[in-house]
N, C-alpha and C positions, 0 to 999 in steps of 0.2 A: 720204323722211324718215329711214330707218332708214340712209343713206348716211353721217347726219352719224357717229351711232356707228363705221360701220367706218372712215372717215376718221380720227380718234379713235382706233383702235384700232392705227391704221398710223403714225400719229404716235408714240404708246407706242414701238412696235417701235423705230423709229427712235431712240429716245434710251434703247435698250438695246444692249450692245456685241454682237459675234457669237456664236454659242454660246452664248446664256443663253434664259430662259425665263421668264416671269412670270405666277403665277397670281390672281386675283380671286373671291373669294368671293362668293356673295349670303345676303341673309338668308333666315333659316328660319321658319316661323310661330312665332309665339309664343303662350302661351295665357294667359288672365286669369284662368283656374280651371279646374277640371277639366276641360270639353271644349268649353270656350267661347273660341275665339281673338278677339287684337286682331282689326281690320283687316290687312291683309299691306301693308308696304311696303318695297321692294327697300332692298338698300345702297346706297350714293348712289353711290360709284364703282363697283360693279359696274353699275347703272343706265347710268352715265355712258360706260363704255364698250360697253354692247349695249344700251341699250333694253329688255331683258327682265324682265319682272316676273313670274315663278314662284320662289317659296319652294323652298330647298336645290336650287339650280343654282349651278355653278362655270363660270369663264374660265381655259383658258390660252392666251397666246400667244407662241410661240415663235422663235427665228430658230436654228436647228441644221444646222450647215455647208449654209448659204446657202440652208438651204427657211423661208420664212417662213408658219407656220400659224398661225390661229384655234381653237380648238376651245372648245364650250360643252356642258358636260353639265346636261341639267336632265328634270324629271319625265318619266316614259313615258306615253305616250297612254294610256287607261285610260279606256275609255264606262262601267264605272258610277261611277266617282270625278268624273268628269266631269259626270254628272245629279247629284252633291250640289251639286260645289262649283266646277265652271264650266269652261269651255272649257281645255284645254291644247295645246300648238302639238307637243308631242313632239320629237323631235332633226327632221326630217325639215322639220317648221318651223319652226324654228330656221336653219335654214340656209337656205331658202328666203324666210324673210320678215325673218331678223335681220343675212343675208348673212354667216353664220360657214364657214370652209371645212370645217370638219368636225363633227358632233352625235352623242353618244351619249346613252343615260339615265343619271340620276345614282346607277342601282345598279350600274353595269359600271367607276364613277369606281375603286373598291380595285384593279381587275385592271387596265385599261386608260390610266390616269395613270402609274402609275411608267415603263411604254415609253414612251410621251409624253414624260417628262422627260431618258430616260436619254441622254447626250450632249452634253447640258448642262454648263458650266462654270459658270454660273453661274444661281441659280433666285430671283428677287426676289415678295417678298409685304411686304405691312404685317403687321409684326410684332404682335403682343399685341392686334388689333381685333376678332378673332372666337372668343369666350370656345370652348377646345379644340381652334381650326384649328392653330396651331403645332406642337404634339404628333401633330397627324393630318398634315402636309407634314416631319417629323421621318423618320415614319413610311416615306413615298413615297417620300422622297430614298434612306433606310436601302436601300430594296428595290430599287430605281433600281439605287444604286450595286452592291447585289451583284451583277446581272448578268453585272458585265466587271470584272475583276481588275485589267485592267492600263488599265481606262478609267479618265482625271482623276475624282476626286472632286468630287460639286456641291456650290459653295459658298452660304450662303444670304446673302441681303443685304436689307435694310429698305429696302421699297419706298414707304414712307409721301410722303417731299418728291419722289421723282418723281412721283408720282400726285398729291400734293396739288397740288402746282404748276403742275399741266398745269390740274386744276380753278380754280388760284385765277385764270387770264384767262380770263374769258367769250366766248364768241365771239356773233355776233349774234343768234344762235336763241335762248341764253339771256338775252341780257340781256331782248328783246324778251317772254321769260315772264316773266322777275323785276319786268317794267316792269308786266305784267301782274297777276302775287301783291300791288306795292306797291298797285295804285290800288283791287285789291278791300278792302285793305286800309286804306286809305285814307277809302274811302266808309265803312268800319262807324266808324272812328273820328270821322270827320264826325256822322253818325245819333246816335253813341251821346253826340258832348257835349249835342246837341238833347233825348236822351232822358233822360237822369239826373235824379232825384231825390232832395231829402231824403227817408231813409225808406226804398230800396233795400236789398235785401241786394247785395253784391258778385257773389254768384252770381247775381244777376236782370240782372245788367250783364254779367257773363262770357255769359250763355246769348244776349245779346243780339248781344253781336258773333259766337258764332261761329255762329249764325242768318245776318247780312247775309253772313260771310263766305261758310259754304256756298249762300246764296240767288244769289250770286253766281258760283260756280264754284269756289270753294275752300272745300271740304268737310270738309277736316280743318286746325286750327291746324296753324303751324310748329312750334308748344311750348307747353308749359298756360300759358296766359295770367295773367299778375300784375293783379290787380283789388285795389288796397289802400287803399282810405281811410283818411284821417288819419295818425297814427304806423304802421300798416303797411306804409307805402310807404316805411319807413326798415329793413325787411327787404327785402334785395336780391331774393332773390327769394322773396318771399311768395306760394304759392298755394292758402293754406288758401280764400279768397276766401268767408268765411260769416259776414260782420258787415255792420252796419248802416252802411251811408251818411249821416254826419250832417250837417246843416247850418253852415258854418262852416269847414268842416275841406276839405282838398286829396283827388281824388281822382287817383291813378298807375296807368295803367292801360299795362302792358308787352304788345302782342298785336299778330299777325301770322299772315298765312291761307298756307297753304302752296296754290301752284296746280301743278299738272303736276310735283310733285316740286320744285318751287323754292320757296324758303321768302321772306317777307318778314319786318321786325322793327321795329316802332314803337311810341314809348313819348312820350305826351303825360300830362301832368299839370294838372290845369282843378279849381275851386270848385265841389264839388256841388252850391253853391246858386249859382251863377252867378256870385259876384262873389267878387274876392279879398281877401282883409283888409290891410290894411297893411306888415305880415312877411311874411305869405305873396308879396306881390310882392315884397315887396325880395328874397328868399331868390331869386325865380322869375325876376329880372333878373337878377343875377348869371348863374344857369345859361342862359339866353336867351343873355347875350353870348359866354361859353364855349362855348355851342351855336354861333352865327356864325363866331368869331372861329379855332376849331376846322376846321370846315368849307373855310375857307380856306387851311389846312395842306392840304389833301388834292389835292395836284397833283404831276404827274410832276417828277421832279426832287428833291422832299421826300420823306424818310421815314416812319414811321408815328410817331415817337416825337414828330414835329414839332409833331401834335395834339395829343399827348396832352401836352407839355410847356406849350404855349400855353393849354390847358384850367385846365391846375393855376396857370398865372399867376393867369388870366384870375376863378377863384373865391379865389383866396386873397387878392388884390388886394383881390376887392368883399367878403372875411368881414372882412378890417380896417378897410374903409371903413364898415361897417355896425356896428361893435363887438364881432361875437363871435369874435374876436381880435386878441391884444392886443401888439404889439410893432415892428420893425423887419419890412421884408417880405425882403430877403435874412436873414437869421436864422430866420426863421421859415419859409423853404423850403429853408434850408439843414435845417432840423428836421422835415421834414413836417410840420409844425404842420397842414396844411389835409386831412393822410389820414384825422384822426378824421372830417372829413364828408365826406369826395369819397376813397373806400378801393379804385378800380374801373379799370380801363382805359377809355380813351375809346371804343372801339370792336373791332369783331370782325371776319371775313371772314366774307362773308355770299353764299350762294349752293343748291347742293342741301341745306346743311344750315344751322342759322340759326345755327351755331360753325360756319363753315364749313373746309373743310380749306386746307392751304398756307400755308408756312411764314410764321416773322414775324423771322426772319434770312437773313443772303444773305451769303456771304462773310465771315464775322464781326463785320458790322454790321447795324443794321437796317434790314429792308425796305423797299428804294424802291417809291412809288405806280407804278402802270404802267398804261396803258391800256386798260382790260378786269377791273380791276380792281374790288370793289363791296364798298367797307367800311359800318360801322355807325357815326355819331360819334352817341356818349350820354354827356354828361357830367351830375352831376348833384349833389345836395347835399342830407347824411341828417342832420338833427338830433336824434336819439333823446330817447324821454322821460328817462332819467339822465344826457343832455349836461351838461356845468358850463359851463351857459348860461343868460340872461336867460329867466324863465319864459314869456316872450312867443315865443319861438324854438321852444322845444321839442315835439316831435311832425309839427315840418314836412318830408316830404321830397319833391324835386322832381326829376327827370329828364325829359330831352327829347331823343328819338332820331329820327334820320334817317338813309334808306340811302342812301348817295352812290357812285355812279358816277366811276370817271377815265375821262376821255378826255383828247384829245391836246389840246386846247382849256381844261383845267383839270379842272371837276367838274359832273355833275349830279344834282342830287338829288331821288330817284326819289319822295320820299314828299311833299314840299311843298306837297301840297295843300291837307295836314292845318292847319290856322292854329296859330300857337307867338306869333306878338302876342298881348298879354294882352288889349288890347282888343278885337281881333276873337273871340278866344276869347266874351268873355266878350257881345259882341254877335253870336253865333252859339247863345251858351247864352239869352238873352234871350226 
């Protein structure tokens, strides 16, 4: 298992020139008050490249006239820190179980990092990601370089779109987990249209999904779940989630389980009383068809803009067809007329994190799909209670997200379980 990472780490190398160096951070604990920390969960690309999940450990790997190293410093073995707070592997396993060529602890990183780097021409990190790592590799370089007087100087370079873009193609390990977060995810969403009632607080619905999700294997959301009944689901992302569920009214529910570090993201919108009113579908067909017609943008060949352009037809088309506006339709997209309700991106990259990393230009246009690829298409339509619109509109919003896959064959989408017909919806809520 731990192979995929070094393979992965030797790929890195490879798309860094000779003489350079590139370090990776991980995360540190964090506390929630005074001596009460979150859960621990690694940085996604430090993750991505070792496998290692201990708090305040670093990566570097190098290629310095022609020795290509590993090195990973992270916490020292320690048997009484170890009877509080759990097993640690030390440098010793580290190396043995994470396959890095070389392990120190991460208190010898101030002495033993600047040699490490010194001979470097060039040292790449993602700039500005880890609130005071830039000022602390400022620091290493400064000492590095005083070494040798008459050694090149290291230069520093933003390491963000190489790294992101090694994560944005999944290879099969991941997809087959993300395939996994979607369908835990998937099931709560199922349960939870069965479950809802008039009468609910939002929080009796939030606790509900991430119950199926952890009962399933994914223990922690991707992200605090959007649970917004009525007009709240016309805040984008709402998660005060402490009102009532009423009868009559739409509920938006944005939630997704994170499984093995891979995140999922699904966003259906269903009648807490099981049926839809008359505006509420119309509003919920329009977005249904932008949801489809969306989805079929997303194949190699086409860019990302390709959805999201067909989305903006596809709702501004049905807001004129329905009345709540009012004009010629090239005039009125020459106007964004349709941003006061649909103000959003069609979709995200979705993978270790549920914004996932990797760029969304290439060469100064934008990004072709590619195979391995796992975007988000959510398009959707916010009618706020102050819209200057027919009183029968207002308060509706509706969003419908699915995680789609490219492959070389077109798209697959991973979450489709979830029913987005109105009628099965609404014979599922039954």
């Amino acid at each position: 298992m731990h192979n995929i990472y070094k393979q992965r780490r030797e790929e890195l190398i490879g798309k860094l020139p000779r003489n350079s160096s590139i370090l990776i951070p991980g995360a540190d604990t964090v506390y929630r008050n005074s001596d009460s920390s979150f859960a621990f969960r690694q940085e996604s690309s430090f993750y991505y490249f070792s496998g290692f999940s201990e708090a305040g450990s670093l990566m570097l790997i190098s290629n310095i006239n022609n020795e290509i190293k590993s090195t990973i410093f992270v916490p020292e073995k320690d048997k009484t820190k170890e009877i509080w707070d759990g097993f640690r592997y030390g440098p010793k396993g580290a190396v043995e179980t994470f396959l890095f060529d070389h392990a120190f602890t991460n208190q010898e990183t101030e002495e033993i990092l600047p040699d490490l780097i010194h001979g470097s021409e060039k040292l790449y990190f993602a700039f500005g990601k880890k609130a005071g790592f830039d000022e602390q590799v400022i620091k290493w370089v400064q000492k590095a370089n005083s070494k040798d007087r008459h050694a090149q100087n290291i230069n520093l370079i933003d390491a963000s779109s190489l790294i992101g873009n090694m994560r944005l193609i999944k290879d099969e390990d991941e997809i087959n987990i993300i395939k996994k977060a979607c369908d835990i995810s998937a099931n709560a969403h199922i349960e939870a249209m069965r479950h809802v009632k008039p009468g609910m607080n939002e929080q009796e619905l939030e606790a509900f999904y991430l119950y199926n999700f952890a009962k399933d294997g994914g223990r922690f959301a991707a992200y605090t779940p959007i649970v917004a009944g009525g007009a709240n689901a016309c805040v984008l992302h709402y998660v005060k989630n402490d009102e009532e569920l009423k009868d009559q009214k739409l509920l938006l529910v944005d939630a997704g389980c994170e499984y093995e570090m891979y995140a999922s993201d699904i966003t259906r919108t269903y009648p807490v009383g099981g049926k839809f009113t008359e505006e509420q579908l119309a509003i919920y067909k329009i977005v249904l068809e932008a949801h489809k017609e969306s989805i079929n943008q997303v194949k190699i060949g086409n860019n990302i803009m390709d959805a999201q352009h067909k989305s903006e037809e596809v709702i501004l088309k049905g807001l004129i067809e329905i009345g709540i506006l009012e004009g010629e339709y090239e005039d009125l997209m020459s106007k964004g007329a349709h941003k006061e309700f649909y103000m959003h991106k069609v979709g995200h990259w979705l993978g270790l994190d549920v914004h996932d990393a990797g760029d969304y230009t290439e060469e100064d246009d934008h990004m072709k799909y590619k195979a391995g690829m796992i975007t988000t298409i959510e398009p959707g339509i916010y009618i706020g209670e102050d819209a200057n619109v027919d009183e029968k509109w207002k308060g509706i919003g509706v969003r419908i997200e699915d995680d789609i896959l490219v492959t070389n064959e077109g798209n697959e989408n991973l979450t489709s379980k979830v029913p987005v017909d109105p009628h099965e919806i609404e014979a599922l809520m039954a």
